[in-house]
C-alpha positions in Angstrom: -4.2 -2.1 -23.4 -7.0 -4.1 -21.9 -5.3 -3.5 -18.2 -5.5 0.4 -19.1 -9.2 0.2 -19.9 -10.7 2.1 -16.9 -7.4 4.4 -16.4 -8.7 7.8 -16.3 -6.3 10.8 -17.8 -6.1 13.9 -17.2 -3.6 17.3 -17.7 -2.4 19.0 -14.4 -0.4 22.2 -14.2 2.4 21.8 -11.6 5.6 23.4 -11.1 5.3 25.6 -14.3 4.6 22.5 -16.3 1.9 20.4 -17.9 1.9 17.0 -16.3 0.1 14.1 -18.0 -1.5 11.8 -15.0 -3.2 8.7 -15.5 -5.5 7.6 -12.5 -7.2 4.8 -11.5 -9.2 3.5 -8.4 -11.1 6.1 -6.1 -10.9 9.7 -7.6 -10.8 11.4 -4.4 -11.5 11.7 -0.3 -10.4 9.7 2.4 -9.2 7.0 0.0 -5.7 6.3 0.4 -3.1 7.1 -2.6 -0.7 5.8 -4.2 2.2 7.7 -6.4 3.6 5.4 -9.0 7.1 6.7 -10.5 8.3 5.2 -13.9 11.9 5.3 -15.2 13.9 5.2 -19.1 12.3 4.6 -21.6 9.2 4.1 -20.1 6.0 6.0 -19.6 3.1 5.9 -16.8 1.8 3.0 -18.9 4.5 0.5 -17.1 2.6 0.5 -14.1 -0.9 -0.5 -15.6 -0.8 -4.2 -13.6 -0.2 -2.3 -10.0 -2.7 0.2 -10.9 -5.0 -2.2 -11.5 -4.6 -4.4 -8.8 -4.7 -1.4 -6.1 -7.7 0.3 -7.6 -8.9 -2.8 -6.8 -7.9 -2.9 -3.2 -9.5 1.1 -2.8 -6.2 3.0 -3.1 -6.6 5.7 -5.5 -3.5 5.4 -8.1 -1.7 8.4 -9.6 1.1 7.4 -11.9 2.1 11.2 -13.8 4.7 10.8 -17.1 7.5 12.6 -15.5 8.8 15.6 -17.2 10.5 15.2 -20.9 7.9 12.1 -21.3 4.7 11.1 -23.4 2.2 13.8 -22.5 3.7 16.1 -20.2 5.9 19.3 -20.9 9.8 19.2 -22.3 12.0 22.3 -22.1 14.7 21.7 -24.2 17.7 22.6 -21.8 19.1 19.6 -20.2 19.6 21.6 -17.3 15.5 22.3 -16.7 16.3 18.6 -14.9 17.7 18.2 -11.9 16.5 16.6 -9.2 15.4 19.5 -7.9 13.1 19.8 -10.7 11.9 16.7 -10.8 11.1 16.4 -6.9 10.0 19.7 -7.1 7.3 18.3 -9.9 5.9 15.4 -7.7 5.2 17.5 -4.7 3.6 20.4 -6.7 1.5 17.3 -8.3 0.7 16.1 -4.9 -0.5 19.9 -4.0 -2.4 20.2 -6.8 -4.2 16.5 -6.6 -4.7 18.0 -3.0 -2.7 15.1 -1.7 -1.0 15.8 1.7 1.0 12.4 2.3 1.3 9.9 -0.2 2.7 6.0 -0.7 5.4 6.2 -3.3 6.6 3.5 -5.5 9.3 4.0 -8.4 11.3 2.0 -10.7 15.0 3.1 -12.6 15.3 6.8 -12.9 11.8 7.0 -11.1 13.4 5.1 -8.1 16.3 7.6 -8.1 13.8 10.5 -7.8 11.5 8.9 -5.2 14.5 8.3 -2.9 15.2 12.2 -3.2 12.0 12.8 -2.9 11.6 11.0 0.3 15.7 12.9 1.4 14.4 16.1 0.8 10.7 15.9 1.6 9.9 12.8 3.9 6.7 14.8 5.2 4.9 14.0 1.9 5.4 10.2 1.9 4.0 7.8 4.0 6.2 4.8 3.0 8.2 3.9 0.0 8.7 0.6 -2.7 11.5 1.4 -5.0 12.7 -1.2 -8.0 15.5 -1.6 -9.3 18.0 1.5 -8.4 19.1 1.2 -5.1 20.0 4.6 -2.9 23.3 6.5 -4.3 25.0 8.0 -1.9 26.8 11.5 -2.8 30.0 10.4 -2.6 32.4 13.5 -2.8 35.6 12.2 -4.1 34.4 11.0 -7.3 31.6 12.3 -9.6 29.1 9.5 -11.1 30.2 9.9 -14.6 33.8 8.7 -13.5 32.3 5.9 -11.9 30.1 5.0 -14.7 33.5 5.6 -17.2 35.6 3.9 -14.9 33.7 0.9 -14.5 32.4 0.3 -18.5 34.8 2.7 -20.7 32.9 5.6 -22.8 30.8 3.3 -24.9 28.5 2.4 -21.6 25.0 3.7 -22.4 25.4 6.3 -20.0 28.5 8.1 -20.8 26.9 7.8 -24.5 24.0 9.9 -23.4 26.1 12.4 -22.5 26.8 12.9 -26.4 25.2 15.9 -28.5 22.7 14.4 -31.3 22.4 10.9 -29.7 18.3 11.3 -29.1 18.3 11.5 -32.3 20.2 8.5 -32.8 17.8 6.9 -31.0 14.9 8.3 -32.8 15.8 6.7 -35.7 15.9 2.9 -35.0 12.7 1.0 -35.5 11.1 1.8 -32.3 8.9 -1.1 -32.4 12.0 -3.3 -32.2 14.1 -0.9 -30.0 11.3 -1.1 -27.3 11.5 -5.0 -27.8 15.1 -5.4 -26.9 15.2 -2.5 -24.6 12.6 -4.5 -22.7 13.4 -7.8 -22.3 17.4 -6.8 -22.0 19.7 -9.5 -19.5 23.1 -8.1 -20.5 24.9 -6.0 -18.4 28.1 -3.8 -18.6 28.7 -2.3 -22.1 26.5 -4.3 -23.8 23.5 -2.8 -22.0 21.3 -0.4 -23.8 24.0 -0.4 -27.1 22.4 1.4 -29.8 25.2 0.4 -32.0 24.8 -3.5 -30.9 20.5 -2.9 -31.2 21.4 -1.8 -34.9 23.1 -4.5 -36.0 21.2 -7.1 -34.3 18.7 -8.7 -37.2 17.4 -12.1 -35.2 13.8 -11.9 -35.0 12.7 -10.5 -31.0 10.4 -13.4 -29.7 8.1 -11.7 -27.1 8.2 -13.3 -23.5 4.2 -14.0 -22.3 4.7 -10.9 -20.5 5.0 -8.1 -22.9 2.9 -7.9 -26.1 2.8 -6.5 -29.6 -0.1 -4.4 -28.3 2.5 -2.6 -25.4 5.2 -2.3 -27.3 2.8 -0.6 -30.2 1.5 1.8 -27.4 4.8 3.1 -26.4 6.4 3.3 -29.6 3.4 5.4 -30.5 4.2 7.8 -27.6 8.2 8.1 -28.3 7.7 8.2 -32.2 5.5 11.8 -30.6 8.1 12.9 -28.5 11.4 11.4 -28.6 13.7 10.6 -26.3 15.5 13.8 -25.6 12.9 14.5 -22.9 14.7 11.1 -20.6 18.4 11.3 -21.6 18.4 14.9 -20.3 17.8 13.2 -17.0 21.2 11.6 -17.7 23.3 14.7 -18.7 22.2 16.2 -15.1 24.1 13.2 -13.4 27.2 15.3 -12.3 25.0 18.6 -11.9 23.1 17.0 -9.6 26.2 15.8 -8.0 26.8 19.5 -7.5 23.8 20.8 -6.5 23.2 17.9 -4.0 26.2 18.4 -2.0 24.4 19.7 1.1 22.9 16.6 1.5 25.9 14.6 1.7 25.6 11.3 4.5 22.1 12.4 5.0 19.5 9.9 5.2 16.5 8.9 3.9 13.8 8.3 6.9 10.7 6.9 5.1 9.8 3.1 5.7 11.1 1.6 2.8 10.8 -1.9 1.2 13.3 -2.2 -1.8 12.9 -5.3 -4.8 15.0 -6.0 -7.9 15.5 -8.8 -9.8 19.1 -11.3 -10.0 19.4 -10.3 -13.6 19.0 -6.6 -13.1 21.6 -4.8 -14.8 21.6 -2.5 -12.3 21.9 -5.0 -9.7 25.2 -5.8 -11.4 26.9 -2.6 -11.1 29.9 -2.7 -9.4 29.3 -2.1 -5.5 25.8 -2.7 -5.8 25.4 -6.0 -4.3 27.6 -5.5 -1.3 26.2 -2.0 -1.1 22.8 -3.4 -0.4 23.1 -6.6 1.5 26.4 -5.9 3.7 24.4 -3.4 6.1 25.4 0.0 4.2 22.2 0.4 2.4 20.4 -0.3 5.7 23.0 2.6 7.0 21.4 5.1 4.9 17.7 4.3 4.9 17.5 3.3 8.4 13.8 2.7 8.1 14.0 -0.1 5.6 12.4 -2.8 6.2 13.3 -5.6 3.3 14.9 -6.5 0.8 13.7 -8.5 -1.9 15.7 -10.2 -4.8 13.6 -11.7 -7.3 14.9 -14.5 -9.2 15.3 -14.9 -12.9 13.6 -11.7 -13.1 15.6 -8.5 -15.5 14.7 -5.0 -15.2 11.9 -4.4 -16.0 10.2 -6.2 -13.0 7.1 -4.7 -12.9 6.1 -5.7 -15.7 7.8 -9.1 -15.9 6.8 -10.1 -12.8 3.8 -8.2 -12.7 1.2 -10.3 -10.3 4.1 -10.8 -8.1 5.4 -7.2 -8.1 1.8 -6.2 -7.2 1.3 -8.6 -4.4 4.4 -7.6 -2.4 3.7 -3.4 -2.9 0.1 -3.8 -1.8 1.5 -6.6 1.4 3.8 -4.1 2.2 1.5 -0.7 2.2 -1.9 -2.1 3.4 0.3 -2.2 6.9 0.2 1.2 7.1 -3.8 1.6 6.7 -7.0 0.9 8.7 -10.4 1.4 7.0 -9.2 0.2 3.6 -11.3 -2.0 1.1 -10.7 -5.5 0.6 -11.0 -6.1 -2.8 -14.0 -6.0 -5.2 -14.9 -6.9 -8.3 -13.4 -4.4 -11.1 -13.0 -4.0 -14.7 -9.6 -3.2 -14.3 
């Protein structure tokens, strides 16, 4: 956890819950901020390269784990998480941090809450990087479960989640090696996230230079804590936030947006995806995005695969929007 050294934590009560926040760079003032938004299964701990590099640069970085994870509050009712629970979270952090207007970068389910944050409360972010999870559209004729179902049968990861008992399930693997080939997972389809497949796979998980036995130790420390009930309840919500966000149907999200995600994404490789994003429609919907990247070779996880790289193009694309910043110093982190 070298990279986390001079992370600073802290508890914050916002929206009736206990948030844990890990910050780094500036601790206050005029300095710019940065809101970093992590995804399943992962914790505020996957963003410890950007944090460190911006610190660096004299944005202040706030990366909270989002309700149901590591150090902040879990109600037990899947329905405590809706999107409007989880938006509503971020901006009562931002209030509480006494943080007006914020740059917003998020990754998997992280991404999917910071495009909603950005559709229902564009006043509070300055510009947007998302990984990963491109925008979903509301699409009224067919809830997301059926897609999900229709495209990779009942056994997809998902519509698993959707089963009573199955955070325990995964509770009871070997975390150390669940988090190993959750991590560095290249399959797509059914295959992806397969606790039944993870179970009976017995070769031996060689690390890529990227990840080591030190991260994956931290985080199976956390979820050994807390479980994993906290994230899949983000999944059961999939159709009642299909529901609830039915107002919002064709509206658009009007924040300047830069979105990256790696060729062997598996969410890249959903079906739709690909056209969705480079055949103008995605551009339909955000209207203020500005690029697309796709990073080569790269999985999922990109931020911290590609970490240096991942870095460089979020800080390329926010310093844009400053004057007065820091260029960068010598740090510990």
């Amino acid at each position: 956890m070298a990279a986390a050294a001079a992370v600073r934590h802290r508890t914050v009560e916002a929206n009736g819950i206990s948030m844990h926040v890990a910050e780094a760079g500036p601790g206050g003032g005029t300095a710019p901020a940065v809101l970093f938004v992590h995804g399943f299964p992962e914790l505020w701990y996957s963003w410890r390269h950007q944090m460190g590099h911006l610190a660096a640069r004299g944005y202040r970085c706030v990366a909270p784990d989002l309700r149901g994870y590591g150090g902040t509050t879990a109600p037990p009712e899947h329905t405590s998480y809706t999107i409007f629970h989880l938006v509503g979270d971020l901006v009562a952090l931002l209030d509480a941090l006494e943080l007006p207007q914020v740059f917003v970068v998020g990754h998997d389910w992280g991404a999917i809450v910071s495009w909603n944050l950005c559709l229902l409360r564009p006043d509070r972010v300055r510009a947007l990087v998302n990984l990963s999870v491109a925008f979903m559209p509301r699409r009224p004729a067919e809830k997301p479960l059926d897609y999900f179902r229709g495209a990779y049968g009942d056994d997809y990861y998902v519509c698993r989640f959707q089963e009573p008992g199955v955070e325990k399930e995964l509770a009871s693997l070997d975390l150390k090696r669940f988090f190993k080939l959750a991590l560095i997972v290249q399959t797509t389809g059914s295959s992806a996230m397969s606790i039944k497949k993870m179970r009976a796979n017995n070769r031996e998980v060689t690390l890529p230079p990227w990840l080591s036995e030190e991260d994956i130790s931290y985080v199976a420390s956390v979820y050994a804590k807390t479980g994993f009930a906290g994230g899949i309840n983000y999944y059961r919500c999939f159709d009642l936030n299909w529901e609830l966000m039915a107002p919002w149907t064709g509206a658009k999200v009007l924040v300047p947006t830069k979105f990256i995600v790696g060729d062997g994404d598996l969410a890249y490789h959903l079906p739709g995806v690909k056209s969705y994003i480079h055949k103008g429609r995605l551009k339909k919907d955000v209207p203020m995005l500005e690029e697309v990247v796709v990073i080569k070779g790269a999985g999922h996880f990109i931020q911290q695969e590609r970490a240096q790289e991942i870095s460089d193009h979020i800080y390329n694309y926010i310093k844009k929007f400053n004057t007065g910043v820091s260029s960068p110093k010598s740090s510990r982190l």
